[in-house]
N, C-alpha and C positions, 0 to 999 in steps of 0.2 A: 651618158655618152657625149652629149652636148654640150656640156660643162664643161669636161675634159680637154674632150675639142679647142674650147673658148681658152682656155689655160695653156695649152699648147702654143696655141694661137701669139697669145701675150709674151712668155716667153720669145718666140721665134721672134716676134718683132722685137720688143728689146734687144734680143741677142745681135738683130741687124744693126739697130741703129749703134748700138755702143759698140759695133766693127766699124761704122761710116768716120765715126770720131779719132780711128787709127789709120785712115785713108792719108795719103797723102796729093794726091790731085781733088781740086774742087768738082770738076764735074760727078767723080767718083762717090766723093762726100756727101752730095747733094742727092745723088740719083740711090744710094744705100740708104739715106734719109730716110728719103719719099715712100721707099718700096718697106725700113721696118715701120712706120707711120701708118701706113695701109695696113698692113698687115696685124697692126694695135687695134684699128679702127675698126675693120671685120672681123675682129674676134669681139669688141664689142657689139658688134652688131647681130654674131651670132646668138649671144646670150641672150639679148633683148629686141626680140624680132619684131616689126610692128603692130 
């Protein structure tokens, strides 16, 4: 279930970021960045918990 989760996760963030790169204002750009980036980063995070 946690795997999945983490796979989802991955997905959903790439899927953001590669809409940021069809933005057409910067603040937009940057702010769909940030948020699929996070979204990569805690699904790494859930896979490998401390």
């Amino acid at each position: 279930m946690q795997i999945i989760l983490s796979i989802l996760m991955f997905i959903v963030g790439i899927a953001i970021m590669t809409i940021s790169f069809k933005a057409k204002r910067e603040l937009i750009y940057y702010l769909t960045l940030s948020i699929g980036t996070i979204v990569f980063f805690a699904g790494i995070f859930v896979i490998f918990p401390k």
